[in-house]
N, C-alpha and C positions, 0 to 999 in steps of 0.2 A: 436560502437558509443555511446556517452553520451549526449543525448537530454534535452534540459530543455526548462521552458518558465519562462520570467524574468519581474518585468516593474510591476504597481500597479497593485491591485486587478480590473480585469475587462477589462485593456487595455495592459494582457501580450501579449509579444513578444516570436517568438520560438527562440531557442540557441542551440547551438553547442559548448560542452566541449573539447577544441582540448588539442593535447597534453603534454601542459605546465599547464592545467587545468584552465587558460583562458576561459573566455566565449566569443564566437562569435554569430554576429546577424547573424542569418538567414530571417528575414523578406523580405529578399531580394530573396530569395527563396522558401518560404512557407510562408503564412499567420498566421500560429497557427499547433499547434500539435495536433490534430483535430480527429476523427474516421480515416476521406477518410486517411490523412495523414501520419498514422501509417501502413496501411498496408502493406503484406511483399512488395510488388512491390513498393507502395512508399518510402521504408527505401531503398530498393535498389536501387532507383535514389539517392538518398543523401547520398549514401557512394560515391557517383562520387565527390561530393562538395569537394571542397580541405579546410578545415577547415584554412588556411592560408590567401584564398581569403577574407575571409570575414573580419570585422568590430570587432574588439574588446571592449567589455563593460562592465563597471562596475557597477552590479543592486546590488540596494540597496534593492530589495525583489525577493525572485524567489518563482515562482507560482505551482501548481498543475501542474505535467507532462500532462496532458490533460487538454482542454479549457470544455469538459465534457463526462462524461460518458456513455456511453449507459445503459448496466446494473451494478451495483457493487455489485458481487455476492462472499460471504464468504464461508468458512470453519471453523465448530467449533468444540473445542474438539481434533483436530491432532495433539498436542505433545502429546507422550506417558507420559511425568514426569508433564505436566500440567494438563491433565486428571485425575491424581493420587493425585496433591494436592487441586483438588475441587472433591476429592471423587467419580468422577464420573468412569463406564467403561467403557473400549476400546470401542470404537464403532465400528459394523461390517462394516456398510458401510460409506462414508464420510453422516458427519451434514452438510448441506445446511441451508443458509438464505441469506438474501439483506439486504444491507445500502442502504437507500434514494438517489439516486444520488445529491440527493441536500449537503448529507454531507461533498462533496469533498472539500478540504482547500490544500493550497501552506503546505509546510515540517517544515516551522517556523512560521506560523498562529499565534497568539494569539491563544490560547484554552478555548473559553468563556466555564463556567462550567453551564449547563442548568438552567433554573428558576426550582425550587423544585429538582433540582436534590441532593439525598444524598450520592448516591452511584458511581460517577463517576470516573471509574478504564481504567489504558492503558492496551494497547496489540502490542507488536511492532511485526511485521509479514513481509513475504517476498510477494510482490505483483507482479502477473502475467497479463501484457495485451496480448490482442489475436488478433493475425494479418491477421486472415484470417476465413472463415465463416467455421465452422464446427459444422459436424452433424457426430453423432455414429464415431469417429475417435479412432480406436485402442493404446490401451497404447503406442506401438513402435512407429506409429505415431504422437503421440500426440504434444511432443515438438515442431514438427516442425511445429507448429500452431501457436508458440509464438512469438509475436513480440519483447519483452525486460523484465525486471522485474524492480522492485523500490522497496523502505523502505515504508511501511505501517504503521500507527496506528491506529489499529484500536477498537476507544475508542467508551466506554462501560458504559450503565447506566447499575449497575448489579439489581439494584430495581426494574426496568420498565422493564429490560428483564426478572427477573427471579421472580417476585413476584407480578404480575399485569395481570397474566393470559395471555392465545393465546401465541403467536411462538414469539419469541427470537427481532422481526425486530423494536420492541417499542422502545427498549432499547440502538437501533443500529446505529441510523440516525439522529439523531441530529443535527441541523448546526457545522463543523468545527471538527467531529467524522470520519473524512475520511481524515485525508494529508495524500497526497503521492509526493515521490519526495527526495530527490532535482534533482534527474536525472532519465528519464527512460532510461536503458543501454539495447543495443538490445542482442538480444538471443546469436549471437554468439559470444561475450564476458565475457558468463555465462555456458561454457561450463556441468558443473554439477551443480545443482541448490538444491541438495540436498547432497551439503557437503559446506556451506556455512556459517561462525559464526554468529550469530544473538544476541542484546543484547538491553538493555534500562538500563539509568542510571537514577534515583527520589531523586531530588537533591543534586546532585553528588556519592549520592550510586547506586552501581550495584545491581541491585533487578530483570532481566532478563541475562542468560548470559549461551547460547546453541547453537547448529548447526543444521542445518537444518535435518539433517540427522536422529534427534530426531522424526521427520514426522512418522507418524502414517499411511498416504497414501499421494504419493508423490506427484508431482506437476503432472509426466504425468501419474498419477491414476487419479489423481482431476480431470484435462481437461477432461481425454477420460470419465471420470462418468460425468460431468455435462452435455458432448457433446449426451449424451445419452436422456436427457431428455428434453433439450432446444437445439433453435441451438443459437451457441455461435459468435458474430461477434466481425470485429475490431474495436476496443476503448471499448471493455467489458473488465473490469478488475475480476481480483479472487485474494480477499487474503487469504491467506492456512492456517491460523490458528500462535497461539502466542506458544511457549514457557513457561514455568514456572517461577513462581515470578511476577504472579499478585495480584493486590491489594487483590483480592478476594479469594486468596490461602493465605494467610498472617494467621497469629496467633498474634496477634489478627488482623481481617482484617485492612485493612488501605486503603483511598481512595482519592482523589485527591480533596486541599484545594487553595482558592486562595493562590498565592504569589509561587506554587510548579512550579518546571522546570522539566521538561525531554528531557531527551536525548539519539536519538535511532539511529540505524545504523544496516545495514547487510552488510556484508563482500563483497568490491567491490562496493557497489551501493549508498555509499554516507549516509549521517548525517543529524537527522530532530533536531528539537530544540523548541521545545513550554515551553510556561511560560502561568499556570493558573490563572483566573482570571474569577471576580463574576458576574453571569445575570447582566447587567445596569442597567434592570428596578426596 
């Protein structure tokens, strides 16, 4: 299945991708795409739904796959060729940090670019929600914790993360530093999640453009390590890390000005679309 939530900011509706790529109202069966609502028992009532019954619509905005997040818990530094162009080394074990749950934004947001921010760079990533409560879950078991995955960007003050002192999470959270979306597609329509293209285009040049498989530790390395030290519920998201051909790998760097677009995708899981633009105040 291909979940979405559509309708303005604040009063989305949940959706159903059926398979002419249509959107169908679900509110008639679920209230929102919710924590309760994602887990695996609840995605398996909604594959009963016959995506035909429902209501066909045409949204002029679609929203953050979740109405919100429990926790938004990252990965940094897992491609191997991104690691390499910000000089850093392989890390032995996964880098851990959180985004503000406040950062979460719909896949075509506007992308306001912070008050003082100078350094504000993308990172289009493959994002994993979790379907079910897990504690210490073995790598073999680990996927089957997942509820779906989505197209991530996960945008990046590199000044405030990396030259303002303390851990990484300064830089990370911002309003509007979190879309995900346009669809959360559930696990079993993602059978290998790390042989997946992943890419970003910065006004209309390809400047990310790799597969998942590039992963430094995989998605069920990720889970079964963070399951280790938190427990992980449903509507917590993880995203696993960017790719190479970030701003901040650049020669000379380069970082996001008003008027800039991007446009990001993972193979299968659908197209975000932000256009920047300057603090109002």
């Amino acid at each position: 299945m291909k979940l979405l939530r559509w309708g303005p900011r604040g009063a989305e509706k949940p959706g159903m991708l059926d398979a002419e790529g249509a959107v169908r109202d679900l509110s008639g069966v679920i209230d929102d795409l919710t924590p309760a609502t994602v887990t695996l028992e609840s995605l398996e009532r909604l594959r009963a739904v016959d995506p035909a019954s429902l209501p066909v619509v045409t949204p002029e905005r679609i929203g953050a796959i979740l109405s919100r997040v429990e926790t938004f818990h990252a990965i940094g530094l897992n491609y191997g060729l991104h690691a390499d162009e910000t000089g850093s080394p392989h890390p032995k074990e996964p880098i851990v940090f959180a985004k503000a749950a406040s950062c979460l934004a719909g896949p075509d947001d506007t992308l306001v670019i912070p008050k003082d921010s100078v350094k504000t760079d993308w990172e289009v990533e493959l994002g994993v929600v979790i379907g079910k409560v897990t504690e210490h879950v073995s790598e073999a078991e680990a996927l089957s914790c997942v509820a779906g995955y989505c197209v991530a960007n996960d945008v990046s003050e590199r000044e405030w993360q990396q030259e303002r002192g303390g851990t990484w999470c300064k830089g990370k959270g911002a309003p509007g530093f979190g879309p995900l979306g346009p669809w959360l597609v559930t696990a079993d329509e993602v059978p290998d999640p790390q042989a997946l293209g992943i890419w970003l285009k910065l006004n209309g040049e390809t400047v990310q453009n790799s597969s998942t498989s590039d992963m430094i530790f995989s998605v069920a390395e990720i889970v079964s390590y963070l399951s280790r030290f938190v427990r992980l519920v449903p509507g917590d998201v993880i995203v696993t890390g960017t790719p190479s051909g970030v701003g901040l790998g650049m020669k000379p760097q380069r970082f996001l000005k008003p008027g800039d677009t991007l446009e990001l995708g993972v193979e299968g899981l659908g197209v975000q679309h932000q256009s920047a633009v300057a603090w109002p105040g």
